[in-house]
C-alpha positions in Angstrom: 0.0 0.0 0.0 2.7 2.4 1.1 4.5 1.6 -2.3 1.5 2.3 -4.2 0.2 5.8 -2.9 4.4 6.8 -3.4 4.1 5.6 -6.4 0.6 7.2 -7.4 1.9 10.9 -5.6 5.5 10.5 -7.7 3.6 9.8 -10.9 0.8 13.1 -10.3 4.0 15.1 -9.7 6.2 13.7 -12.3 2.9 14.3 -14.6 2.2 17.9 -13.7 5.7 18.9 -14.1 5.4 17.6 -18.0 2.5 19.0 -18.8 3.5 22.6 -16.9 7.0 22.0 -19.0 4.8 21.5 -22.3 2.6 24.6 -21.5 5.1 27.1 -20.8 7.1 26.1 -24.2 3.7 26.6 -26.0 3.0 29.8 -24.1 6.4 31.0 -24.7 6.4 30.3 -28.2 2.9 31.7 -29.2 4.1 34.7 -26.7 7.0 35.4 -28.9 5.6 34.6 -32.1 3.3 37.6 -31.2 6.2 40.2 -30.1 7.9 39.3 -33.2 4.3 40.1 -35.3 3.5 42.9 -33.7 6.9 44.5 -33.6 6.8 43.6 -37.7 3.4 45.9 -37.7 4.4 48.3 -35.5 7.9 48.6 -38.3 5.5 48.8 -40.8 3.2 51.8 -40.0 5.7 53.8 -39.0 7.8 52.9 -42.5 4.4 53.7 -44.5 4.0 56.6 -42.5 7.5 57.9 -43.7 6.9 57.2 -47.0 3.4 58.9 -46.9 5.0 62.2 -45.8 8.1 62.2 -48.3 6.7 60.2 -51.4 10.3 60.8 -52.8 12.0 59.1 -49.9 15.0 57.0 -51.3 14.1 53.6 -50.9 17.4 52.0 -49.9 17.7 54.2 -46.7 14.9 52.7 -44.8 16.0 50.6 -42.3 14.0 47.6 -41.9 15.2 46.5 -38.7 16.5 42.8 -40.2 12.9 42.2 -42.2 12.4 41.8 -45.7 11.4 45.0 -47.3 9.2 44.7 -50.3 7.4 47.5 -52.5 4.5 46.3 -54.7 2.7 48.1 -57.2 -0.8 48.0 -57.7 -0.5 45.6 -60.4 1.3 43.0 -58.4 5.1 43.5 -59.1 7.4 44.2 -57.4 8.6 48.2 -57.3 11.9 47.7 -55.0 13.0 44.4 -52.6 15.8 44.7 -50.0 16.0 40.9 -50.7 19.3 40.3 -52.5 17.8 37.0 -54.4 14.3 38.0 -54.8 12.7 37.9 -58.0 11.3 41.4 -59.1 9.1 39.6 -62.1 7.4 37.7 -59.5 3.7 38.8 -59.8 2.0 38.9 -55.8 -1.2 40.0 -56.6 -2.2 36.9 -55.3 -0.7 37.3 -52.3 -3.2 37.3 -49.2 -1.7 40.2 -47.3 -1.8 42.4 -50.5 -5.2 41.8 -51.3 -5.8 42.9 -47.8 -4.1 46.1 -48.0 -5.6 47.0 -51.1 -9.2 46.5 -49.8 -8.5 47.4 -46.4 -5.7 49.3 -46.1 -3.7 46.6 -44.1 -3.3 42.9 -44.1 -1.3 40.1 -43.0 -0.5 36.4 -43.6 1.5 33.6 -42.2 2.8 31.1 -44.6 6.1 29.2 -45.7 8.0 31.1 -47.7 8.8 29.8 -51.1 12.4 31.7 -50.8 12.9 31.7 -47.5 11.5 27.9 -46.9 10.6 28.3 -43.7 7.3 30.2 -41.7 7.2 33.6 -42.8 4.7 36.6 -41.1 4.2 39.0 -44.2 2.4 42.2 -42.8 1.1 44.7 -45.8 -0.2 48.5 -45.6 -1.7 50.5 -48.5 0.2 53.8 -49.6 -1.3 56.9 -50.3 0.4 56.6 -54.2 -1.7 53.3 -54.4 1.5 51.3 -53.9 1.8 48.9 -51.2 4.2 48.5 -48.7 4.9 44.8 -47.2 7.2 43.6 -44.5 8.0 40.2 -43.4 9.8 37.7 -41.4 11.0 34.3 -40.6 8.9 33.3 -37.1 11.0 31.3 -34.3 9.8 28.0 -35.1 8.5 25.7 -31.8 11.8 22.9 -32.4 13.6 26.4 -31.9 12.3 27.6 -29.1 12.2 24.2 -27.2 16.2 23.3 -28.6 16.7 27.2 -26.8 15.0 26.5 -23.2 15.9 22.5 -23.5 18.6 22.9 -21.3 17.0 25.0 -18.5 14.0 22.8 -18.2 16.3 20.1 -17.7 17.7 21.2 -14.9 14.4 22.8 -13.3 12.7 18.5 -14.2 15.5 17.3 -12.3 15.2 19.5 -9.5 11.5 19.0 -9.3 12.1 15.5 -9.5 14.1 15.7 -6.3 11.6 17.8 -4.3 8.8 15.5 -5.8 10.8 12.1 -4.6 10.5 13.8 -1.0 7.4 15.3 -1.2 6.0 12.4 -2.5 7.9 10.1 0.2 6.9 12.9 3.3 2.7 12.2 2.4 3.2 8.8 1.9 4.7 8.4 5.2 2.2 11.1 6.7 -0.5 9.3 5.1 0.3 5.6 6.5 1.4 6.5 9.5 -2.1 6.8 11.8 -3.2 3.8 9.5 -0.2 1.4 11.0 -0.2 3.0 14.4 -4.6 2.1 14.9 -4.6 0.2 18.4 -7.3 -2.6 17.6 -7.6 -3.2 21.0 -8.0 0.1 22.2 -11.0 0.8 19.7 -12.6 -2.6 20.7 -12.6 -1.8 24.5 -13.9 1.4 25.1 -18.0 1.9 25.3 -17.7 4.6 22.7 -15.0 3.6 20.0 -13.2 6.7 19.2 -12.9 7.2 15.3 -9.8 6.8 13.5 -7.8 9.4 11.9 -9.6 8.1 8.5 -13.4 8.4 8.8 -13.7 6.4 5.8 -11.5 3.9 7.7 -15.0 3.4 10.2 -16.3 0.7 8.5 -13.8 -1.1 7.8 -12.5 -1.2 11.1 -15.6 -2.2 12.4 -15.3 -5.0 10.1 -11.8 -5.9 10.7 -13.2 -6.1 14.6 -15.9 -8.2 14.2 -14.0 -10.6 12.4 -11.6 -10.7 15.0 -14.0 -11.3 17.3 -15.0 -14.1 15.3 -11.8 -15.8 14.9 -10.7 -15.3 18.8 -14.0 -17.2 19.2 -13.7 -19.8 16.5 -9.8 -20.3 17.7 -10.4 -20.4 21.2 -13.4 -23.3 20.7 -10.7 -24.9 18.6 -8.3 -25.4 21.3 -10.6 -26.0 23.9 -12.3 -28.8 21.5 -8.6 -30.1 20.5 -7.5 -30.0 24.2 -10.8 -31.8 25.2 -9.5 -34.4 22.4 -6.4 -34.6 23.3 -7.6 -35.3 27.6 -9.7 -37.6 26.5 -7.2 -39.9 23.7 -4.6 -39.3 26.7 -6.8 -40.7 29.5 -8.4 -43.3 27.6 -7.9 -47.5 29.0 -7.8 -48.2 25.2 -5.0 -47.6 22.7 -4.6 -45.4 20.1 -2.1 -45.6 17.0 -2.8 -43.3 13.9 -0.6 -43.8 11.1 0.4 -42.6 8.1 0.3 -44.2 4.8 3.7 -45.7 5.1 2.8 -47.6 8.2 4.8 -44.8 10.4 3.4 -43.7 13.5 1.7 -40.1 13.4 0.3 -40.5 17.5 -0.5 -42.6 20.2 -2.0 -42.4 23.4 -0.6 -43.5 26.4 -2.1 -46.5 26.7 -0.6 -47.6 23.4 2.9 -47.1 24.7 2.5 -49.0 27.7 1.0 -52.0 25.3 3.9 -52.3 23.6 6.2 -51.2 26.0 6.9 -47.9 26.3 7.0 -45.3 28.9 5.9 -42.4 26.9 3.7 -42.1 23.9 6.4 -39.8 22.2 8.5 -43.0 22.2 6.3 -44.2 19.8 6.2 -41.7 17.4 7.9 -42.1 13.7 8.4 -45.7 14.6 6.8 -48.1 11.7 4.4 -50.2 13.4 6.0 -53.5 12.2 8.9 -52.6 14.1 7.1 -52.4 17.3 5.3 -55.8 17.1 6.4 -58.3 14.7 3.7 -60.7 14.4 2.9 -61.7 10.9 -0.8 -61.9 10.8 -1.2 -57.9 12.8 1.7 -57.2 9.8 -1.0 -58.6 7.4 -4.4 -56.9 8.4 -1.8 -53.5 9.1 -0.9 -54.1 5.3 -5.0 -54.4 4.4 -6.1 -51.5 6.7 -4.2 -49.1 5.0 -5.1 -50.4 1.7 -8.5 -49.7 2.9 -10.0 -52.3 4.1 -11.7 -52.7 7.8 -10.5 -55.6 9.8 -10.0 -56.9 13.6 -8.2 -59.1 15.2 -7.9 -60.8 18.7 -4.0 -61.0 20.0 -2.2 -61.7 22.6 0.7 -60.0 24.1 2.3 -60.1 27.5 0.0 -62.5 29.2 -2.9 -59.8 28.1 -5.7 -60.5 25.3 -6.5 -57.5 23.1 -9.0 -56.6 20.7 -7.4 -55.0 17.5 -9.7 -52.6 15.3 -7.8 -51.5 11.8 -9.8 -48.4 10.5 -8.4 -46.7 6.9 -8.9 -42.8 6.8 -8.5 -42.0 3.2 -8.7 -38.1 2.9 -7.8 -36.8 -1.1 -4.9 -38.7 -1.8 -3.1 -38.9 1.7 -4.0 -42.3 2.8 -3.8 -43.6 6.6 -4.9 -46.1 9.3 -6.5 -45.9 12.9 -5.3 -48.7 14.9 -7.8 -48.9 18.2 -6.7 -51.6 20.8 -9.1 -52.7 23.2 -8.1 -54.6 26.7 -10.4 -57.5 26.5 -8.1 -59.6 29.1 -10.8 -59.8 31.9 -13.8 -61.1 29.0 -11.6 -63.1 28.3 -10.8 -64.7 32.1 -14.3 -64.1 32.6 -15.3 -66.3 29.6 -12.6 -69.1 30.7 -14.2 -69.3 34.0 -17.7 -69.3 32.4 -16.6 -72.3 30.6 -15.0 -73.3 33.8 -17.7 -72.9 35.6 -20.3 -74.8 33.3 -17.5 -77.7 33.5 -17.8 -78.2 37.0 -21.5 -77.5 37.4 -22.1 -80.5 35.0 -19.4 -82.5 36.5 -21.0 -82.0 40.3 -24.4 -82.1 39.2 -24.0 -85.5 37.3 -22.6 -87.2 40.7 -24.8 -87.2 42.9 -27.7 -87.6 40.4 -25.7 -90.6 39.2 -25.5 -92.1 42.4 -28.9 -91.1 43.4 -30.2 -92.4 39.9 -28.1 -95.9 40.0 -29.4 -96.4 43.8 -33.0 -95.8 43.5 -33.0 -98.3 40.0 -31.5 -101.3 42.0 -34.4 -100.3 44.3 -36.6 -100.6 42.0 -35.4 -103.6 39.9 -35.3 -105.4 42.9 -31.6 -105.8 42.9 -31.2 -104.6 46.6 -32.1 -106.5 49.4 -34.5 -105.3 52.0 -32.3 -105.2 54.7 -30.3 -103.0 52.6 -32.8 -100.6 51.5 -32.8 -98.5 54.4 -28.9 -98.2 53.5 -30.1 -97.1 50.2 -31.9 -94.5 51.2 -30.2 -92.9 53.4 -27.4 -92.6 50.5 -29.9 -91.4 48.8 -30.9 -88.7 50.9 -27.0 -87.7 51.4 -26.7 -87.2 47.5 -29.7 -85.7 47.6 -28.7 -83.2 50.4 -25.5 -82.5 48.6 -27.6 -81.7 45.3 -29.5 -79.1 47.3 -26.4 -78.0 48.7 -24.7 -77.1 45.2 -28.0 -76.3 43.7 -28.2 -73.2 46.9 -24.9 -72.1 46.5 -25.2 -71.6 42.4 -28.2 -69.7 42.9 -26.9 -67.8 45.6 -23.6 -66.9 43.8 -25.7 -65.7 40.6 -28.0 -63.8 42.8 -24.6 -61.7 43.7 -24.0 -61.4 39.5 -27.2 -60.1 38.9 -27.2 -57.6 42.1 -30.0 -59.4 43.5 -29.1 -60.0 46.7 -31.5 -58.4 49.3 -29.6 -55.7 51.5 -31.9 -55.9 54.7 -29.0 -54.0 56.6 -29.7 -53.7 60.3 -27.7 -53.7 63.5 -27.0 -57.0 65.4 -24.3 -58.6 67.7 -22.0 -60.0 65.3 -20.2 -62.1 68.7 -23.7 -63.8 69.6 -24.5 -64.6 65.7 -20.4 -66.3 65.9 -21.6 -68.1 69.2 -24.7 -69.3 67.4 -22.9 -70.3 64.3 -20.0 -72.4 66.2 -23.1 -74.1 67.8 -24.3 -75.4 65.1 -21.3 -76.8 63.4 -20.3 -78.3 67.0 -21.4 -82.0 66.0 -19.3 -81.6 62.6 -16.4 -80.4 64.9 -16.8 -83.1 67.6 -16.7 -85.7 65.1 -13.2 -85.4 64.0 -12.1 -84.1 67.8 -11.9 -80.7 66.6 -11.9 -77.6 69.2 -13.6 -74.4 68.6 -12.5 -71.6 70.3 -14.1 -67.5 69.7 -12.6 -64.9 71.3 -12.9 -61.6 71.8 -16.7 -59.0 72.8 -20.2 -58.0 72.2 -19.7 -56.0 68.9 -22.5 -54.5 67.1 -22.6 -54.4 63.2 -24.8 -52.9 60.7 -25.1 -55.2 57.9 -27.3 -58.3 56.6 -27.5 -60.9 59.6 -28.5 -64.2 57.0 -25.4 -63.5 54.7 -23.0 -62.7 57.5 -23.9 -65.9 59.3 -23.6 -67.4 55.9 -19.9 -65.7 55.9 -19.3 -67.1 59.1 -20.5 -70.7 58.5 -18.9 -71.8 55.7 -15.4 -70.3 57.4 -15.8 -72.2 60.4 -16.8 -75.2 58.0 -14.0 -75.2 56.0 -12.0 -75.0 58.9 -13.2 -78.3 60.3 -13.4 -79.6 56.6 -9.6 -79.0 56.1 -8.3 -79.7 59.9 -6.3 -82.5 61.6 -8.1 -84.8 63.0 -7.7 -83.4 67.1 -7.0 -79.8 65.3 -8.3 -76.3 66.9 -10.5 -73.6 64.8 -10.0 -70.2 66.3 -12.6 -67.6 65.3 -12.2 -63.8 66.2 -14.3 -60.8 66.6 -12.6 -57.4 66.9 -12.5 -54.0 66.3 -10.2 -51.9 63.8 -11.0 -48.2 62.7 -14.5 -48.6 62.5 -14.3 -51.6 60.6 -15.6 -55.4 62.0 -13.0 -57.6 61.7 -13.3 -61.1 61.4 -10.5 -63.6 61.8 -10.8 -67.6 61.5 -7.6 -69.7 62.2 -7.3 -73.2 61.7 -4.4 -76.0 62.3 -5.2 -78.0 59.2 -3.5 -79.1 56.2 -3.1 -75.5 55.0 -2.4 -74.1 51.1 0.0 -73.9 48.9 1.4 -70.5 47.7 0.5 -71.2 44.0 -3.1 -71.8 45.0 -3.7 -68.9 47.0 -4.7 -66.6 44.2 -7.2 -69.2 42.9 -9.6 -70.6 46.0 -11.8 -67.6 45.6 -12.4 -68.8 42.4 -15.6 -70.9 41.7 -15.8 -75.0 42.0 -11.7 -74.2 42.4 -9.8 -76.8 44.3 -6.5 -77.6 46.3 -7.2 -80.9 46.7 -10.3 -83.0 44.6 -9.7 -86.2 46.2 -10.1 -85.0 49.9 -12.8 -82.2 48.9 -15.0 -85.6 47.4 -14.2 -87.6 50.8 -15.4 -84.2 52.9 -18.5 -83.4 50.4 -17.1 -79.7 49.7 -19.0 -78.1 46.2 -16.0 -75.4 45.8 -18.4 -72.9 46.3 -17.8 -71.6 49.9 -14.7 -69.4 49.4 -16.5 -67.5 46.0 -19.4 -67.1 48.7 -17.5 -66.0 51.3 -16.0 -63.3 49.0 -19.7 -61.8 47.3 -20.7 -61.4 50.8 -17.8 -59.2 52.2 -17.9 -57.3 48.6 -21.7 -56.8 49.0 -21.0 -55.3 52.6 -18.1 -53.2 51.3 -15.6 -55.2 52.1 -12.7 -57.5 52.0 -11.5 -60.7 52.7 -7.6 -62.0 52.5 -6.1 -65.3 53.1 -3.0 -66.7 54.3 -1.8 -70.2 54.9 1.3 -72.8 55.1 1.1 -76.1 54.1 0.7 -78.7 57.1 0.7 -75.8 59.4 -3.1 -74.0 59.4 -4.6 -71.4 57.3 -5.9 -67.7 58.5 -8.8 -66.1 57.1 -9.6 -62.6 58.0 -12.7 -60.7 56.7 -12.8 -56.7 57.3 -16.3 -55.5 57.3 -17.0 -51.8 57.3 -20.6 -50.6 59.6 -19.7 -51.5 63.3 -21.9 -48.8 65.5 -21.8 -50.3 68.5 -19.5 -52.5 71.1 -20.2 -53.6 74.9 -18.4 -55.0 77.3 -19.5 -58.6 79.1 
């Protein structure tokens, strides 16, 4: 812009200078043209005059001043002509001027002279004798008179051309100046914008503002949509790889690094994605992905199953691939101990039904003797009760799956509901010389009675189940932070270290053999833990083989506790 208006103010000066050059050389030249005419006039009266007033005048003592001196006769020739090389026998009665002067007295005429080849002013005044008396004279031509002030008007163009370069450059700069020195920000903030130095600068101001507006609006959405993005992608359990369409790695997430074993997601960047897991068939569906095709995959890496999505983004010619890794490690466990599960549910199901079914058709065949009917029966009613027993727990445990397990929360004395439960598992205690010992007070509990004394049997149980013959289960009841804790020892055969993780785990067991000779379903542990969940808490284990085994269960809601 600055360029331009110097350029446009040089240009109007440069311009003006020509044409005021061009007007005083015409002005100049018309100017003198006319002295030079009327001096020739004024030469010629006063010669006529003369001759007028002495008719016998000689005519080769007039002075003409340097013009041509010519005396015509009526007729048209030539009398007298001061002209060395002028031709007396030319007849000029044709001539303009002299027609003039012969009506009129006077006359005049510009034209090139056929002697003198150039412009010639021929000025002609009637005598009193009849005779008439013409002057004339070469005119400055306008090459002359420009050839005779070239020079000067040179030198006055160039100085011009100075004082036009700063003049020119001075506006320009004055012109710009309050343009580049608006504050934006200062208009935008007050109530009542003041103007700027250009009132036809208003609305475009205003418009420059209220796109600026806009686009500190539209850029601030921008980054707080990118950096929601970007929070999101970074805190995301998935993984996330996009590539480029050369396989390298654009971004990741974090979760992607850690996949593949990084510590930061920059690590990941520029890396091909071949080079960070070599497996053949992900190589293969990478390969088809970003030929544009949509596949998955399932894969395995570190001990962890993931679900692979391959998504192409094609966009104009730049094609690309999203790689989207999903943790699927727990379906998976949780689809293993489905299967599991269904295993052993058929597998303790179909035993006692066997037995039950096999007994009760040599009963009915016939094949049994009475005296060993009773026997029967009462083997019958054993499988039967163990049926029922499995059959409860199954129904119980998918009661905690599908969150349908009453609450019924209430305060009771979690020490009496211990005494109560110990007193019914005496007989199964006495039987194999087992001694049952509970220590500690009266200690109040907010939670569901039936469940805990559920929680609480089928510790104790498994303590007898799993003792010494002559062994000691130690049950206590205390107090810890506001928590219940409950704490059930026993001197049995204990568990090994790699089983630990595992008996919470449904129809899971350390020993088959013995838990078939003690009637155990595999259920009580997996019990045991959905109840303390369900309360809120936790329950922990820790054994040694031959030794005993400790159970603890912390239970959050105790309100109240009493001394004896």
């Amino acid at each position: 812009m600055q360029r331009r208006i110097f350029l446009t103010f040089a240009g109007l000066i440069l311009a003006s200078v020509l044409l005021l050059a061009m007007a005083f050389v015409l002005l100049s030249y018309h100017a003198m043209r006319n002295n030079e005419q009327t001096a020739i006039r004024d030469k010629t009266h006063l010669i006529a005059s003369m001759f007028n007033q002495y008719p016998t005048l000689d005519h080769r003592t007039i002075n003409s001043g340097g013009s041509r001196f010519t005396l015509i006769a009526p007729d048209g020739l030539a009398r007298f002509d001061n002209h060395r090389d002028a031709d007396l026998t030319i007849n000029r009665s044709n001539r303009e001027e002299f027609v003039q002067a012969l009506q009129f007295g006077t006359g005049q005429a510009i034209r090139p002279s056929e002697t003198l080849g150039a412009d010639t002013f021929y000025y002609a005044v009637r005598l009193n004798n009849g005779d008439v008396l013409r002057l004339s004279r070469t005119l400055h031509s306008l090459g002359a008179g420009f050839r005779v002030t070239l020079p000067a008007l040179v030198v006055v163009f160039l100085i011009i051309l100075a004082i036009a370069y700063g003049v020119a450059h001075r506006l320009t700069r004055a012109i710009i100046k309050p343009i580049t020195h608006i504050d934006l920000e200062q208009i935008h903030s007050h109530d009542e914008s003041p103007l700027p130095p250009y009132e036809e600068l208003w609305p475009f101001i205003q418009k420059i503002t209220h796109q600026r507006i806009q686009l500190t609006h539209q850029l601030t959405t921008l980054y707080h949509r990118a950096e929601t993005i970007d929070t999101l992608i970074a805190n995301m359990r998935e993984g996330l790889i996009i590539l480029d369409g050369k396989g390298q790695i654009l971004a990741a997430n974090k979760s992607a690094a850690h996949l593949f074993g990084m510590k930061k997601k920059c690590d990941l960047i520029n890396w091909h994605i071949q080079h960070i897991h070599r497996d053949p068939t992900f190589a293969s569906h990478v390969k088809k992905c970003l030929e544009g095709t949509f596949t998955e995959i399932d894969f395995t890496r570190k001990d962890k199953h993931y679900n692979a999505f391959f998504s192409p983004v094609a966009q104009n010619d730049n094609n690309g691939a999203i790689l989207f890794f999903l943790d699927t490690t727990q379906h998976y466990k949780a689809q293993q101990q489905r299967r599991e599960f269904t295993a052993n549910v058929s597998h303790e199901l179909k035993t006692p039904l066997t037995t039950i079914a096999a007994t009760a058709e040599m009963i009915t065949n016939g094949m049994a003797q009475p005296q060993d009917v009773p026997a029967f029966a009462r083997k019958i009613t054993e499988q039967t009760t163990r049926l029922m027993h499995i059959i409860n727990d199954i129904i119980r445990l998918s009661e905690f799956d599908e969150s349908k397990v009453e609450r019924d929360f209430a305060p009771f004395d979690l020490y009496a509901l211990a005494q109560s439960t110990i007193a019914a598992l005496q007989p199964q205690a006495t039987e194999k010389s087992i001694a049952i010992t509970l220590s500690g007070a009266s200690l109040f509990i907010n939670a569901n009675a039936r469940l805990i004394e559920e929680l609480l049997s089928n510790l104790i149980e498994n303590g007898i189940k799993y003792n010494k013959d002559g062994g000691e289960v130690a049950v206590g009841i205390t107090e810890e932070n506001g928590c219940c804790i409950i704490a059930v020892t026993d001197t049995g055969i204990g568990i090994a270290k790699g089983h630990r993780r595992r008996v919470f785990e449904r129809f899971y067991r350390v020993d088959a053999s013995r838990s078939k000779k003690t009637g155990g379903t595999g259920l009580g542990l997996a019990i045991v833990k959905h109840i303390a969940e369900h309360h809120g808490g936790s329950v922990k284990i820790d054994s040694t083989v031959d030794v005993g085994t400790v159970v603890v269960c912390r239970l959050p809601g105790c309100v109240r506790r009493e001394k004896d």
